[in-house]
N, C-alpha and C positions, 0 to 999 in steps of 0.2 A: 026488230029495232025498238020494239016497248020496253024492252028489258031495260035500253041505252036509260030510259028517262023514269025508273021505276026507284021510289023511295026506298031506302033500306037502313035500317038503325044498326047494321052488327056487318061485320065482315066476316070470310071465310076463312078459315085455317090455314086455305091456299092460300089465299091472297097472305095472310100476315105469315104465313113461312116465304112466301116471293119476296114480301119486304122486308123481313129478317135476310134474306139470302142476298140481296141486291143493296141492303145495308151494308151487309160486311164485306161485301166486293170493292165498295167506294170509299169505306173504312180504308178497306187495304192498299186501294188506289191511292187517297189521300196522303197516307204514311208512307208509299215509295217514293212520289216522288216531292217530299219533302225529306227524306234520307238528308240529299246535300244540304240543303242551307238549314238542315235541324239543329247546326251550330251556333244557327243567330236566332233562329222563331222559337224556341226552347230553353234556352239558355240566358243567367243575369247579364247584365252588363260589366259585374264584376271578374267574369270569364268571357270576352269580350261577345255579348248577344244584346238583345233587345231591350229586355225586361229591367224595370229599371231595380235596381241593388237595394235589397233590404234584405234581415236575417234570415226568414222565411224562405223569401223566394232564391237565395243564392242556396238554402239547404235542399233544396228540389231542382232546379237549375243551374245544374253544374255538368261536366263534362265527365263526372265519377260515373253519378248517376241516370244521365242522358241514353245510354246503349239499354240499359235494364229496362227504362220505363217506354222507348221505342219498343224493346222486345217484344215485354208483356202489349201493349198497345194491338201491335200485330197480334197477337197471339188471339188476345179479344173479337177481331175481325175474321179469323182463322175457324174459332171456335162458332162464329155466329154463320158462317157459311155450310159447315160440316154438321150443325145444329148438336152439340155437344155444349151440357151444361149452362146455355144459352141464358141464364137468368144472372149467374155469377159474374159471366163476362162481361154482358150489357149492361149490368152493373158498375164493373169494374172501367169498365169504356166510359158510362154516364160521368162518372169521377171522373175519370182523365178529360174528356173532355168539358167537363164543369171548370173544373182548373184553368185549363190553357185559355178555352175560347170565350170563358166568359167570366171569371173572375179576373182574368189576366188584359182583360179588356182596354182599360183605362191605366193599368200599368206597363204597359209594354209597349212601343211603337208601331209593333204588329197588329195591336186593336183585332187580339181577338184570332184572327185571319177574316174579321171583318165577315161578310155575308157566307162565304163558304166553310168558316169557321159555327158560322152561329147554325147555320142550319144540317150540320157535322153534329152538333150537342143537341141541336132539339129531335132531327130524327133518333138520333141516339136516345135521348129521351123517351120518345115513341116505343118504338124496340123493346127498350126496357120493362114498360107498363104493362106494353101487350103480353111480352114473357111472361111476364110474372102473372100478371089475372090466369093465362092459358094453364102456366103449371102448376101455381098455385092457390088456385081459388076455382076448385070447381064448380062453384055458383055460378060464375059468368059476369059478378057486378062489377069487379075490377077492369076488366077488359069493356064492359060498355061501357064504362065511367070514362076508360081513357079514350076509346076512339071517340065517344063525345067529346069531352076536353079537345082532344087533339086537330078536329073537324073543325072546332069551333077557333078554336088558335090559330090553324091554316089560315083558315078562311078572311080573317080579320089582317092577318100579316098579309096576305094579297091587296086587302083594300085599302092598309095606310099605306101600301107602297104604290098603289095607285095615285090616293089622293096627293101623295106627295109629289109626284108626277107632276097630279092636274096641276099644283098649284108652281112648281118651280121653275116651268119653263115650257113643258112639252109642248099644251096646245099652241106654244107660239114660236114651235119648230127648234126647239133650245134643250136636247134629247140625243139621243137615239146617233145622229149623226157625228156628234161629237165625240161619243167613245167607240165610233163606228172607224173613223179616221185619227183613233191615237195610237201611237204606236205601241204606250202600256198594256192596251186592252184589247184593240182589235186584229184578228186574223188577219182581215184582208184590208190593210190600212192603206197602200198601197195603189188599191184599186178604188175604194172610195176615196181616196182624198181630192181624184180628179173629176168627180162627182160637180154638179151646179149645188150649194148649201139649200136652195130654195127648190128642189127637185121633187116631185109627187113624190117620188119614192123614199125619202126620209120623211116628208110631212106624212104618209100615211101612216111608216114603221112608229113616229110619235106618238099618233092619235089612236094606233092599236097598240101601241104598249101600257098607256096608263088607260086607256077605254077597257082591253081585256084584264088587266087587274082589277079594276074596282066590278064589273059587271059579271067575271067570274067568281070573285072572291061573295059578293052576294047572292049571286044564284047556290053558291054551294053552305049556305045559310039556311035557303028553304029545300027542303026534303023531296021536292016533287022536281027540281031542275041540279040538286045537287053534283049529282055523278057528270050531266054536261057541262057543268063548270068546271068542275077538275078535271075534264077533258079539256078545254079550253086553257087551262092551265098547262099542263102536260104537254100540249102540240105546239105552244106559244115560247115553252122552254126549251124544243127541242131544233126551233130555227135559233133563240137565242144561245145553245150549246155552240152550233155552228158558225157563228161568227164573234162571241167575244170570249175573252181567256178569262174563263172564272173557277178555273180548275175541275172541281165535279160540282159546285153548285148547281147549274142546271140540273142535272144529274138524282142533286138530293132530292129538291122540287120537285121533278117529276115521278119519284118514287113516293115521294109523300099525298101526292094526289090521288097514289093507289087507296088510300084508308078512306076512300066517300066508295070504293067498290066495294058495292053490298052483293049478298049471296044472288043467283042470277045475270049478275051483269055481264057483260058481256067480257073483259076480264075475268073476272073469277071462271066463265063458262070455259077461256081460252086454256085457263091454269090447268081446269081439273081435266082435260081433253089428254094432256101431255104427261100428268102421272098422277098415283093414285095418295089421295088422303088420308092420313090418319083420323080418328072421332075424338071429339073434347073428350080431353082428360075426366074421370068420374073417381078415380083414385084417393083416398082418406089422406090428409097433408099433419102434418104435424101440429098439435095443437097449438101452440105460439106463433103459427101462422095467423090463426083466426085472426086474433088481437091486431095482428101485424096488418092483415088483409080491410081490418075494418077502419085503422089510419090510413092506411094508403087513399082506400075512398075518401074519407072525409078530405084527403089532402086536393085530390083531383076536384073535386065537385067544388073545392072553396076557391081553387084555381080558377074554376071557371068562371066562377062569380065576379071574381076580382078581375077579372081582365080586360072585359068595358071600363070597371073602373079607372085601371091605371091608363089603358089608351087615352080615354077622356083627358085626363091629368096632365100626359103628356102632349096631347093637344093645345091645351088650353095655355098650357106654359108657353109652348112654341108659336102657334097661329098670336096667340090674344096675348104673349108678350109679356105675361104678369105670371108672378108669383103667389102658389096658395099659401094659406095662413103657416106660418114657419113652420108649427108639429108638422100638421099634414104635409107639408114641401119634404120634410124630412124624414117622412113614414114613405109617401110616395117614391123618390127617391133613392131607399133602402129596398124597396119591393121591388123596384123595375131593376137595376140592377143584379139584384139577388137572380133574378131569373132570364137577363139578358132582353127584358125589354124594352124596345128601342123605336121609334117611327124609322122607318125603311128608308136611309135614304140611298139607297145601291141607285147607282148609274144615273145621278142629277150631274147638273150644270158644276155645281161648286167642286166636285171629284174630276169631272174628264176634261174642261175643258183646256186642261194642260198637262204638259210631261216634264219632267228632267232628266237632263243626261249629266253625267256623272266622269271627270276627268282627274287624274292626277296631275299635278303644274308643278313642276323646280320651282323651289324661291328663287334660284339665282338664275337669269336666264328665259324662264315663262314658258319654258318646252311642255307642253302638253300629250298625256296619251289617255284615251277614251278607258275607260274601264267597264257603265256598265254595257252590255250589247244587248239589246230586245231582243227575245226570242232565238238567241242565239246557242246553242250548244256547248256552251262552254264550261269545260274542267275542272280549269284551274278557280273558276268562281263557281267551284261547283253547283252550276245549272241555277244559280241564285234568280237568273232573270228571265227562267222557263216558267220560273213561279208566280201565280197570281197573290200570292200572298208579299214579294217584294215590292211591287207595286201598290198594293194596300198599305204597305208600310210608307214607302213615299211619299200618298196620297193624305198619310194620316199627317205624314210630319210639315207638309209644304198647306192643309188644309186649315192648321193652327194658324197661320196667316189669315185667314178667314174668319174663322169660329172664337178667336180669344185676339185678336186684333192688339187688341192693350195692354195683352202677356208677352211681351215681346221677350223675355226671359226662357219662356215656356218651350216656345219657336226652338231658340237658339238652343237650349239642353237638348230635345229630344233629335236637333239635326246633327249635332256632335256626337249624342251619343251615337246614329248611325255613321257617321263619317267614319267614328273607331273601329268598325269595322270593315270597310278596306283595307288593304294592308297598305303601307304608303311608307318612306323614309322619313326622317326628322326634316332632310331638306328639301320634303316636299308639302304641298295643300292639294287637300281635297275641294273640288271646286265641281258646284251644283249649277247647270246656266239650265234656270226656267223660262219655258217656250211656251207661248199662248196659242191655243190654236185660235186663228181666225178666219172669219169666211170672207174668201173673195166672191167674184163675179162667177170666175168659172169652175172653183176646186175650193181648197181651204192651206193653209198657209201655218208653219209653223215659225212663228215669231219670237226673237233673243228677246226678252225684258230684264233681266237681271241674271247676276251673277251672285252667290255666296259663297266665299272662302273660307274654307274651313280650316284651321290651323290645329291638327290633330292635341298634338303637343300641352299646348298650351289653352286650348279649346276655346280660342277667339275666332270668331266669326267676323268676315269684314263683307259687304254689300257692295255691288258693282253696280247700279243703275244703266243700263243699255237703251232704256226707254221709258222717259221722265211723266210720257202723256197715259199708258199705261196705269189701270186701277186694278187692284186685288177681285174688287168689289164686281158683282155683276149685277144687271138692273133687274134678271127677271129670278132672282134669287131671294126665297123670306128668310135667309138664313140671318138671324143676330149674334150678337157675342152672348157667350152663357155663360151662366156664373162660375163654371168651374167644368172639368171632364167628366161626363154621368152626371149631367142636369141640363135640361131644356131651359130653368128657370133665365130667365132675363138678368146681365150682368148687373142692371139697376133693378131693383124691386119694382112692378108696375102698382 
């Protein structure tokens, strides 16, 4: 068991061919079962998808080019599984998924595919670095430069999604229960909704969701308790796999906590037990590698540098409400974005504690028929709502109600633009009724507040008010309005 708790600065060749192999498995997983609705998460708006319509992105996002860059996509995950050429693909994967998950962020309704999305691009990321220092840089600085980076980025992405936790609700049971009993998000919604709100068993699931964030995410900081953090990590994702729908997020997470397993551990012992390893590469690399291999460090190590600093940034913006001096707002800004950094706020109050259902209405008449179905099977919308990424889109379009309050412009574009893609007749409205969950006495309660109709056509939105005493707003939420999409800064300057 000493091994479980033994500092290690470098990983095994098994372990990072495990993670290359179990990368391109969830790669692959990822891109099956986004096949059907890859008509809207990939695609401009000017072919009716997501993304909103400009020259660029309608010459990449179009229905020409849509089957070629799934292909190759697959193919990427194909090739990292079979380990063939592994540097060119996880290359070619970094790109695509640079694209979609995180430059496409703030322009598309999809947001990314939001947490499953972002951690799609950073393992990919990983992947990436490792290949290349492994095959080309026989030194070895490349690959320590990135699983340092990389340990040290985990590590920090656990603890702001902790703090964010601490701060938004959890320890005051305002968590964990609530996307436990939605029916966007939870498997067994079902059976928890008849749950008591105030029950040990949600107040514990709380206080160990954002406790084992932030208390993993620092143990795997310090080199003497590292590898039980990311144990702690790994075990904590593999009860959250099993009760909420996040596609392979869980999935990513726990494959990325394999990189604190250093040579020894109990992992790596389990790897090399079941087949045999090849020895680092010692082979002479082409000279313009060197060149190439000695930016790549400088880029990782300045990475690393920099990434207290942008958390800080984005902290201070968020927590303390004020804006840094304009350059800096605007350097900072331009960095965190560039590289998808964001404070965590996956599975807070202001995302779960609502859903909408999704109906078609006759103008003439008021006949209504259901359209979307949770978790339902369905063909003919091809399986759009098996996906965690429809609901990320939902979450993003109904959460601008929240986050930009005073953009009520904003709201209303990005919910027509999804409306346009139901299919619907001239003589019908798409009509959105959001349900509050709330907590009774003995279960939890989903509650009509409003209605928005959406008049395809003509792309007027009209508001139904169902319940006047209803606020957007929630008490145990620090969420403010920010200046714009990809900025924490404060709508007023502090």
């Amino acid at each position: 068991m000493t091994a479980l708790f033994q500092p290690h600065g470098d990983i095994s060749i098994g372990i990072q061919i495990f993670i290359r192999a179990c990368y391109g498995l969830l790669l692959i997983g990822t891109l099956m079962i986004s096949l059907g609705p890859s008509r809207w998460f990939f695609i401009s708006e000017r072919y009716g998808g997501y993304a909103k319509s400009d020259r660029l992105t309608d010459s990449i996002q179009n229905p020409l080019l849509l089957p070629w860059i799934l292909a190759l996509w697959l193919l990427c995950g194909i090739m990292l599984v079979i380990d063939r050429y592994t540097v060119a693909f996880s290359l070619i994967n970094l790109i695509l998924c640079r694209y979609f998950f995180i430059q496409m962020r703030w322009k598309s309704i999809l947001r990314g595919m939001g947490a499953p999305g972002f951690m799609t691009y950073w393992l990919g990321a990983c992947v990436f670095f490792l290949e290349y220092g492994l095959h080309l840089d026989p030194s070895g600085v490349i690959r320590s430069s990135a699983i340092t980076a990389f340990r040290f980025d985990f590590a920090v992405i656990m603890i702001s999604a902790g703090v964010y936790k601490l701060v938004c609700g959890y320890p005051r049971n305002e968590g964990m229960e609530l996307g436990m009993v939605n029916p966007w998000w939870g498997y067994w919604w079902r059976f928890y909704k008849t749950i008591p709100p105030h029950h040990a068993f949600f107040r514990s699931l709380n206080h160990m969701a954002y406790g084992t964030e932030i208390v993993a995410g620092v143990m795997m900081l310090i080199p003497a308790t590292a590898v039980l953090g990311a144990w702690l990590i790994i075990l904590s994702f593999l009860f959250i796999a099993s009760q909420i729908r996040l596609g392979f997020l869980s999935e990513m997470v726990m494959v990325s906590g394999l990189i604190f397993m250093g040579p020894g551990s109990i992992a790596d012992s389990f790897l090399q037990g079941w087949f045999t390893l090849p020895s680092l590469p010692t082979q002479l690399v082409p000279a313009p590698f060197h060149f190439i291999s000695y930016g790549v460090n400088i880029f990782l190590m300045a990475y690393l540098l920099l990434l207290p600093v942008a958390h800080a940034g984005l902290w201070y913006n968020f927590l303390g409400r004020k804006s840094l001096a304009a350059p800096l707002q605007k350097l900072l800004e331009r960095y965190t974005n560039l590289f998808g950094i964001i404070i965590w706020r996956v599975f807070t109050v202001d995302v779960i504690n609502f859903f909408t259902e999704i109906y078609v209405e006759e103008k003439a008449g008021g006949a209504r028929k259901q359209y979307a179905r949770f978790g339902k099977w369905d063909w003919q919308g091809r399986f759009r709502y098996q996906h965690v990424g429809e609901f990320i889109c939902l979450a993003s379009v109904f959460t601008t109600l929240k986050y930009y309050p005073s953009n009520r412009a904003l709201f209303e574009e990005r919910l027509v633009r999804y409306a346009r893609t139901i299919p619907c007749s001239r003589d019908s409205l798409i009509v959105f009724e959001y349900k509050s969950i709330r907590k009774q006495q003995s279960g939890f309660d989903y509650h009509p507040v409003a209605e928005y109709l959406v008049d395809v056509e003509s792309g007027r939105v009209e508001v139904k008010v169902l319940d006047h005493d209803f606020s957007i707003r929630v008490e145990s939420s620090p969420v403010h309005e920010a200046r714009r999409p990809g900025s924490y800064a404060p709508a007023i300057a502090g």
